[in-house]
C-alpha positions in Angstrom: 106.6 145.1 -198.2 109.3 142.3 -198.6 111.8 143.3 -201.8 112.0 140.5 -204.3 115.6 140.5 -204.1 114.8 139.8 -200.0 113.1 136.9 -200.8 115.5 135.5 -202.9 118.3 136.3 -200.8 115.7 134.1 -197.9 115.1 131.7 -200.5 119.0 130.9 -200.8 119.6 131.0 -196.8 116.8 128.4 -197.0 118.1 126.3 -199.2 121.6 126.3 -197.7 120.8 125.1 -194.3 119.1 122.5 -196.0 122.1 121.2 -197.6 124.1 121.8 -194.5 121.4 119.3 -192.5 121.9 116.6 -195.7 125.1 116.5 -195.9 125.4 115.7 -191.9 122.8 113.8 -192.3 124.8 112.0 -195.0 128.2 111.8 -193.2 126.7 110.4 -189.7 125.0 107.7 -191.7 128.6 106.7 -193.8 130.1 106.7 -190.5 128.2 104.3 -189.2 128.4 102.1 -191.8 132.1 102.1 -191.9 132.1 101.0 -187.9 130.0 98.7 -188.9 131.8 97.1 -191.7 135.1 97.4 -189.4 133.7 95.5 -186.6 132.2 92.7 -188.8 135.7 92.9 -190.7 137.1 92.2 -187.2 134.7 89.0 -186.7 135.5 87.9 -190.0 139.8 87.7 -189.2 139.1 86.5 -186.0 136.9 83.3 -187.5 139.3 82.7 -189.8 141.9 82.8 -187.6 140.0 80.5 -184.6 139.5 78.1 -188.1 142.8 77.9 -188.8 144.1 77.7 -185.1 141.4 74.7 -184.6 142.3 72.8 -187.8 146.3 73.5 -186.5 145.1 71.6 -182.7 143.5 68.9 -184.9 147.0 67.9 -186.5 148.8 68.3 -183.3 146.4 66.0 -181.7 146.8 63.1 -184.9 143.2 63.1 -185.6 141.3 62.5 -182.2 138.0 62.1 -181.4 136.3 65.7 -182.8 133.6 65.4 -180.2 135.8 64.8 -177.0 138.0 68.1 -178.4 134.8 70.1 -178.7 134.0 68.7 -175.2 137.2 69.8 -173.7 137.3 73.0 -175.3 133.6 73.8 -173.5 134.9 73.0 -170.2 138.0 75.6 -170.2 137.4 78.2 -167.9 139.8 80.9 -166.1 137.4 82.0 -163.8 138.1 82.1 -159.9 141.1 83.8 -160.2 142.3 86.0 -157.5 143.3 89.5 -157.7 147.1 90.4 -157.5 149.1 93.3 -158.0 149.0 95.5 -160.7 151.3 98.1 -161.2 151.2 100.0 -164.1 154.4 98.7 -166.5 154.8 96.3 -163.8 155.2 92.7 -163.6 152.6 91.1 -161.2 153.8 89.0 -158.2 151.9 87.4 -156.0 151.4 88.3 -152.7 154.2 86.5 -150.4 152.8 83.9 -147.5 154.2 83.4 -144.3 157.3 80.7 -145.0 160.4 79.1 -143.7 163.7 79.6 -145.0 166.6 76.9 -145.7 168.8 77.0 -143.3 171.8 75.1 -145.5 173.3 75.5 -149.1 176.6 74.3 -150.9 179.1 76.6 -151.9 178.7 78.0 -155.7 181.8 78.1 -156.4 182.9 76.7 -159.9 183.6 72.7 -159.8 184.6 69.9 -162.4 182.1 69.2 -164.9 180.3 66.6 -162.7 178.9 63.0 -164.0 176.1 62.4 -161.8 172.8 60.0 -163.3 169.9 61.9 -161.7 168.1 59.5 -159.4 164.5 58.7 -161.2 161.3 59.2 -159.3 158.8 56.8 -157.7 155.2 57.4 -158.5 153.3 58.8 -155.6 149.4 58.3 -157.1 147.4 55.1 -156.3 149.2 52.0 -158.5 147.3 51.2 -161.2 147.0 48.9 -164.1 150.0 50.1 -166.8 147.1 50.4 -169.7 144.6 52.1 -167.7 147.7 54.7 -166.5 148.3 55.6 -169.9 145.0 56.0 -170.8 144.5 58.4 -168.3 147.8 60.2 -169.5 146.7 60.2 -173.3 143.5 61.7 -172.0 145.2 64.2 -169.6 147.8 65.3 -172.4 144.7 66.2 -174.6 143.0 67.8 -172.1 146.1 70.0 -170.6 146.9 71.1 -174.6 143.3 72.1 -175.3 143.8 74.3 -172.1 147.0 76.0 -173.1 146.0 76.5 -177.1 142.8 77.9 -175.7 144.8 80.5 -172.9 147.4 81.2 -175.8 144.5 82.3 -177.9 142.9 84.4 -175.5 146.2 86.1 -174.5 147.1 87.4 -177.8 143.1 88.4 -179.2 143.0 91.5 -180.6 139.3 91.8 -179.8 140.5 91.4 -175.9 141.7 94.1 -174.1 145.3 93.6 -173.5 147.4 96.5 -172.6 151.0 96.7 -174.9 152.9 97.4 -171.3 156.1 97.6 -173.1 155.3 98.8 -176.2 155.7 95.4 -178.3 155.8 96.2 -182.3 157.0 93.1 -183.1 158.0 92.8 -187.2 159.0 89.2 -187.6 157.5 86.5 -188.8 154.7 83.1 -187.6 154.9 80.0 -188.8 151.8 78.6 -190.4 152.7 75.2 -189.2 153.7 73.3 -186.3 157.1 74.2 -185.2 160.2 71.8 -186.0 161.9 71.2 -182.7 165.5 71.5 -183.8 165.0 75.0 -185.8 163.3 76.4 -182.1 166.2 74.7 -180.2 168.8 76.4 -182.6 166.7 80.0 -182.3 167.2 79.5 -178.3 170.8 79.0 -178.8 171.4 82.3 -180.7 169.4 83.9 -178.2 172.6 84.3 -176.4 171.2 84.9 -172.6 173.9 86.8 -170.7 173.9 89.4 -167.6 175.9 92.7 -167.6 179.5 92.7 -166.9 182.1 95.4 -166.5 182.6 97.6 -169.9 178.7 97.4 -170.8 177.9 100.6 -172.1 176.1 103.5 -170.7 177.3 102.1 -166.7 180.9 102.7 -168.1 180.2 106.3 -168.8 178.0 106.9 -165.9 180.5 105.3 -164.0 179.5 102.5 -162.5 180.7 99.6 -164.7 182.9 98.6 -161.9 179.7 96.9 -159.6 180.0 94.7 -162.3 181.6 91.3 -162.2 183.7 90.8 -165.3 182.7 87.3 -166.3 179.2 86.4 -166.8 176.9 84.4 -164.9 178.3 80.5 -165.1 181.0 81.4 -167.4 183.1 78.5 -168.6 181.1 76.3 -166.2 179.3 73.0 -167.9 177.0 70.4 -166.4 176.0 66.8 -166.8 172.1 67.2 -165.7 170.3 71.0 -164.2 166.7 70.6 -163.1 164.7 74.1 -163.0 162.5 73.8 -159.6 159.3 75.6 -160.7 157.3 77.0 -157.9 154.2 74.9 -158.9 151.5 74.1 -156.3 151.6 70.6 -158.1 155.2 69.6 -156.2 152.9 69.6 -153.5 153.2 66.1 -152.1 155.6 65.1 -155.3 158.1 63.3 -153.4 160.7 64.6 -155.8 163.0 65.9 -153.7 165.6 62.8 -153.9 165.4 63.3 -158.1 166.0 67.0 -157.8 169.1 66.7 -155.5 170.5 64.0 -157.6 170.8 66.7 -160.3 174.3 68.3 -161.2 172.8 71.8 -160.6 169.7 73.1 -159.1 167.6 76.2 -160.1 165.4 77.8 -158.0 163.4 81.0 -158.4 162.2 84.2 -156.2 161.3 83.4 -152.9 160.8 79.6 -152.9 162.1 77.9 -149.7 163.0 74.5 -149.5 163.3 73.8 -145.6 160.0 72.0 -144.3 160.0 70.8 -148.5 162.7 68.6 -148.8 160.7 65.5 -149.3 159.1 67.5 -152.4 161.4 69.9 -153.4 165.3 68.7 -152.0 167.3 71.1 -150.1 169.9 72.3 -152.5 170.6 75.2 -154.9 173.2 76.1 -157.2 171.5 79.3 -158.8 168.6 81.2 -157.5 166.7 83.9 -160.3 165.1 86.8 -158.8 163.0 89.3 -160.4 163.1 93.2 -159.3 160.6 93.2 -156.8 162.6 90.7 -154.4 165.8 93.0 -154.8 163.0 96.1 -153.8 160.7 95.0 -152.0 161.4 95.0 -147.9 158.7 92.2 -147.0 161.2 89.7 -149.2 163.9 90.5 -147.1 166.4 90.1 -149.5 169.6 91.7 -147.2 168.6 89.2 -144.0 167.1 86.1 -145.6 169.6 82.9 -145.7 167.6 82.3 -148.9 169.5 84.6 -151.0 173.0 83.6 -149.4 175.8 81.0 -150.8 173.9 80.6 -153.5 174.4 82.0 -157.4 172.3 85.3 -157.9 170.7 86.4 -161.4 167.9 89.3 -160.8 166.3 90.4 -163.7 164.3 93.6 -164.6 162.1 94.1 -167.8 162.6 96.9 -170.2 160.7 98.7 -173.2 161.1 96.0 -176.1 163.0 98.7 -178.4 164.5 100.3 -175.2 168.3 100.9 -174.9 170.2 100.3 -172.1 170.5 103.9 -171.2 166.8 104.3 -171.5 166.6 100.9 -168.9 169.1 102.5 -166.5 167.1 106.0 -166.3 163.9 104.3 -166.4 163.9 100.3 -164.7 160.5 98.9 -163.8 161.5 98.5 -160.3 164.7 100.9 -158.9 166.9 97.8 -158.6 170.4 99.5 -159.2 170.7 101.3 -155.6 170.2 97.9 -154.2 172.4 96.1 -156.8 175.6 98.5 -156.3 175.2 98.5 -152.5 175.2 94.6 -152.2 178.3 94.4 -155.0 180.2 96.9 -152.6 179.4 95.2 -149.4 179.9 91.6 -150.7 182.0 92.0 -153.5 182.7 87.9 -153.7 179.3 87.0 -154.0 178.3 85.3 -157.3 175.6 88.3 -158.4 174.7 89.1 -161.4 171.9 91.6 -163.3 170.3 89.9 -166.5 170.7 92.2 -169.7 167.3 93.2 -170.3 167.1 92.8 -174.4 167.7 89.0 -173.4 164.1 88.4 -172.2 162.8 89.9 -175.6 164.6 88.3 -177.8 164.0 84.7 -175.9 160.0 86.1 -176.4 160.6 86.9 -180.1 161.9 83.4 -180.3 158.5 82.2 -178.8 156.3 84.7 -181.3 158.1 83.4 -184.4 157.7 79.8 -183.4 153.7 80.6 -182.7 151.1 80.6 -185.4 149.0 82.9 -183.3 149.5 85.9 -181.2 150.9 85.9 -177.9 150.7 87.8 -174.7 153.5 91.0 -175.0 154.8 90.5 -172.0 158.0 89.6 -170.8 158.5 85.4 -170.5 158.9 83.9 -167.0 161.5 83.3 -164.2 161.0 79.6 -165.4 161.2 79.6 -169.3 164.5 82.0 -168.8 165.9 79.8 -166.5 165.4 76.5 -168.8 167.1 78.7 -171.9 169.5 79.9 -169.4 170.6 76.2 -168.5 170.7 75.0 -172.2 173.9 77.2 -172.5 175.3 74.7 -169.8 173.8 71.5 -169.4 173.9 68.3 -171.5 170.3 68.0 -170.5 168.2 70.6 -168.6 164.8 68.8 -166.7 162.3 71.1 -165.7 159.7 69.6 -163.0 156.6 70.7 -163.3 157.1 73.2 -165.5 154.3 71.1 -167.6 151.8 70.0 -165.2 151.3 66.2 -164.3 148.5 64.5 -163.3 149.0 66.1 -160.3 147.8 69.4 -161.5 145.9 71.4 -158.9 144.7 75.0 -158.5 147.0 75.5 -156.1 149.3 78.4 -157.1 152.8 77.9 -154.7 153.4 75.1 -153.0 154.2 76.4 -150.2 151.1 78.2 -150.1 147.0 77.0 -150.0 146.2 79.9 -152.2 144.9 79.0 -155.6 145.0 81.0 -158.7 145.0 78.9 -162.2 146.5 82.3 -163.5 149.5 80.9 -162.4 149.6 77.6 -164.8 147.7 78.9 -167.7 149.6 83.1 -167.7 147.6 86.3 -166.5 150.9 87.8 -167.0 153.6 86.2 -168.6 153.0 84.1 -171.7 153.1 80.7 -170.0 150.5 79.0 -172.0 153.5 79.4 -175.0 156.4 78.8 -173.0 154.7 75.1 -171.8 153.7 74.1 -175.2 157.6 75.1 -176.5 158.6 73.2 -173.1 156.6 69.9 -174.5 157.7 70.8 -178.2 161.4 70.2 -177.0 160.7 67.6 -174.4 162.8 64.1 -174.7 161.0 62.6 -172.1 158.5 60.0 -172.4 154.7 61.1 -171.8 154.9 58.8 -168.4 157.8 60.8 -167.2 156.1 63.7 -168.2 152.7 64.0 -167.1 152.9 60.5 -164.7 156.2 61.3 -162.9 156.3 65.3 -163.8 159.0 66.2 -165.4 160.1 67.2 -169.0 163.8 66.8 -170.8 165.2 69.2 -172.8 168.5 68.6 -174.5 171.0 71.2 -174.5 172.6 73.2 -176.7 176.4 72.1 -176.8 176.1 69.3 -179.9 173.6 71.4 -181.6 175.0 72.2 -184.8 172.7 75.4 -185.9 173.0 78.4 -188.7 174.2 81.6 -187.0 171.4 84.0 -186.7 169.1 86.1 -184.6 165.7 86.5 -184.7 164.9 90.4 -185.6 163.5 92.3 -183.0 
C-alpha cells in the first residue's frame, strides 16, 4: 500500500515536469517570435532604405519620367555571368586569353612637363541627326545610372550574402545627399596614394628596405593631359587610339596588350599597374613578356583594412615580395614600384563617405586607383571608357570575345561606385562622354582643400 507521504512526494515530481515542459514550451514560442520580429525588422530598414535611395535617384535624375525609371529599373539584370576565380581573401581575375604583346614602348624616364592638346576623337557609330544623338544619350545616361544605383545597392545589402574578405568595420560617416564634387575631389587629394620606398617600416628591420627605390612612383614629375586605358570590351572598334597617344602620359593596366589594337587602343605607355597575381602567376609571364618592359611598374597587393604593414608583409594575398626583391636585384634601374597597401582603403573610405548607401568591402579597382593616382600629376586626367558609351557591350576585355557584365557593373571590386564618382567629377560634356567615351577629371594641383583624412 502506497504511503501518503509517497504520493505526495509523486504528486510534486508530477507537477515539476509539468512546469519544466511549460516553460520550454514557453521559451521555444518567445524565440520564435523574436526571429520573427528581427527578420521583419530587417524588411522594414531595408524599405526604408530602397525609399530613400529611390527618392535620392529621382533628384539625381531632375525629375524624369517616373514610369520610364520604373521601366528601366525592371529590366536590370546580372544574370549570364561567367564563373571566375575565387580564392578565398583573393581578388578575382579573369581568366587570361591567348594575346599578342607590343613589341615597342618609349623610355620612362622623367621629361619636361610636356604641353601637348590631346587630339579629340571622331565618332565611329552611324551619323545621325545632332537632336536625335542626344536624345539617345539623355536616354542612355538614364538607363546606364539606373544600372549602377541598382548594382551599388545590391553590392552593399545586408540581406545579401556578401563575405567581409578583409574584415571592413568601417566607422565614418554617409552623406544623406548627393555628393558636392569639389569636397570628393579634395578627399581624393588627402588620400595621399604613394608606394613603399626605402626606410618604410617593418622592411627596414627585417632588412630589406634596400629593394626599395627611395623616391616614389612619379615623384616630382607633372603632366599636361594622362588618359587611364581601361581594359573595357567597349574600345572594341573605338578608334581611339590616335586620342590616347596624343595624351602626355598613358596608363595601362595588368595584361592589356596594345600590338594588333593600335587603331583602338594606341601603342604607347608611360605607367603600367599590375595587381599581385601578374607578379605570381607564371601563365602572365611577367619575367619574359615585353609587356612589362620600358615601361613604369606599380603592382599592388590588398591587405586587412586595419592590417599593419608587418601583418601585410607576413601575410600578402598573393606572395609577391620573392618576386619583387628578385626583379629589384636583377634590374635595379627599372622604374618598379610596390603600392602601400593602406592607400587602397583609404581611396575606398573616400568612396563609402561620399555614398549614401553601402558599398561592396572590397578593395577599389586597377582603374579608379590609377585615375586618383594621376590626379597627383596631371592638369587633367581622361579616363576612356572607364563610363561606358554607347558602345557598351557585354563584352568583358577587348581583346577577348568573352563576355561577363560583372566586369562593368563589379562582382568584385566596387565599380558601380567608382563610375558614378567618375561621372560625379567629370568635366566633360555628356557627348564626349557617353557619344565619344571618355570622361575628364580635373586634377588636383589648383585645388585649394582643408587638410584632412578620412578616418579609417
Amino acid at each position: 500500500m502506497v504511503s501518503s507521504a509517497m504520493k505526495s512526494a509523486i504528486r510534486k515530481a508530477g507537477g515539476g515536469k509539468m512546469r519544466m515542459m511549460g516553460l520550454s514550451v514557453w521559451i521555444f514560442l518567445n524565440l520564435i517570435l523574436i526571429g520573427m520580429g528581427a527578420y521583419l525588422y530587417l524588411l522594414w530598414v531595408q524599405y526604408w532604405h530602397y525609399a530613400e535611395t529611390t527618392k535620392m535617384m529621382a533628384q539625381s535624375w531632375n525629375g524624369s519620367n517616373p514610369a520610364l525609371r520604373h521601366e528601366l529599373m525592371s529590366r536590370h539584370s546580372f544574370s549570364g555571368h561567367r564563373e571566375i576565380e575565387v580564392r578565398p581573401g583573393r581578388p578575382r581575375f579573369h581568366s587570361l586569353r591567348v594575346q599578342q604583346p607590343p613589341t615597342q614602348f618609349p623610355n620612362s624616364s622623367p621629361s619636361p612637363t610636356p604641353t601637348l592638346t590631346p587630339t579629340l576623337p571622331t565618332t565611329t557609330t552611324t551619323p545621325m541627326p545632332r537632336e536625335l544623338l542626344l536624345k539617345v544619350i539623355d536616354k542612355h545616361k538614364l538607363d546606364l545610372t539606373v544600372q549602377l544605383r541598382a548594382a551599388q545597392m545590391d553590392g552593399g545589402n545586408i540581406l545579401f550574402k556578401h563575405e567581409n574578405r578583409y574584415g571592413v568595420k568601417y566607422k565614418g560617416k554617409r552623406i544623406h545627399r548627393n555628393p558636392k564634387k569639389d569636397k570628393v575631389l579634395c578627399d581624393l587629394m588627402n588620400t595621399e596614394v604613394r608606394s613603399l620606398r626605402d626606410g618604410d617600416e617593418p622592411f627596414t628591420s627585417q632588412g630589406v628596405a634596400k629593394h626599395f627605390p627611395s623616391t616614389n612612383l612619379l615623384e616630382g614629375r607633372h603632366f599636361n593631359t594622362c588618359v587611364i586605358v581601361s581594359s573595357s570590351g567597349s574600345l572594341k572598334g573605338s578608334k581611339l587610339g590616335n586620342f590616347i597617344d596624343s595624351h602626355d602620359a598613358i596608363i595601362r593596366f595588368n595584361h592589356a596588350p596594345t600590338e594588333g589594337f593600335e587603331e583602338d587602343v594606341g601603342s604607347r605607355t608611360t605607367l603600367r599597374i599590375v595587381n599581385s597575381q601578374v607578379v605570381t602567376k607564371p601563365k602572365f609571364d611577367f619575367w619574359g613578356s615585353p609587356l612589362y618592359s620600358d615601361v613604369a611598374l606599380l603592382v599592388w597587393d590588398p591587405c586587412n583594412y586595419t592590417a599593419s604593414l608587418e601583418e601585410w608583409y607576413e601575410a600578402p594575398d598573393f606572395d609577391l615580395f620573392p618576386a619583387y626583391f628578385r626583379r629589384r636585384l636583377m634590374l635595379p634601374q627599372e622604374d618598379f614600384h610596390l603600392l602601400h597597401p593602406g592607400s587602397l582603403w583609404k581611396i575606398w573610405n573616400v568612396l563609402q563617405s561620399n555614398t549614401f548607401s553601402r558599398i561592396l568591402q572590397n578593395p577599389p579597382s586597377s582603374g579608379f586607383l590609377g585615375i586618383v593616382l594621376m590626379m597627383a600629376h596631371c592638369e587633367s586626367v581622361y579616363a576612356v571608357e572607364f563610363v561606358p558609351s554607347l558602345r557598351l557591350t557585354k563584352r568583358c576585355h577587348y581583346w577577348d570575345p568573352a563576355e561577363d557584365l560583372g566586369c562593368t557593373f563589379g562582382l568584385w571590386h566596387p565599380l558601380a561606385t567608382e563610375k558614378l564618382m567618375a561621372l560625379i567629377l567629370n568635366d566633360a560634356t555628356d557627348e564626349e562622354t557617353f557619344h565619344k567615351g571618355f570622361v575628364k577629371i580635373p586634377g588636383f594641383r589648383n585645388l585649394k582643400c582643408p587638410i584632412r583624412k578620412p578616418g579609417r
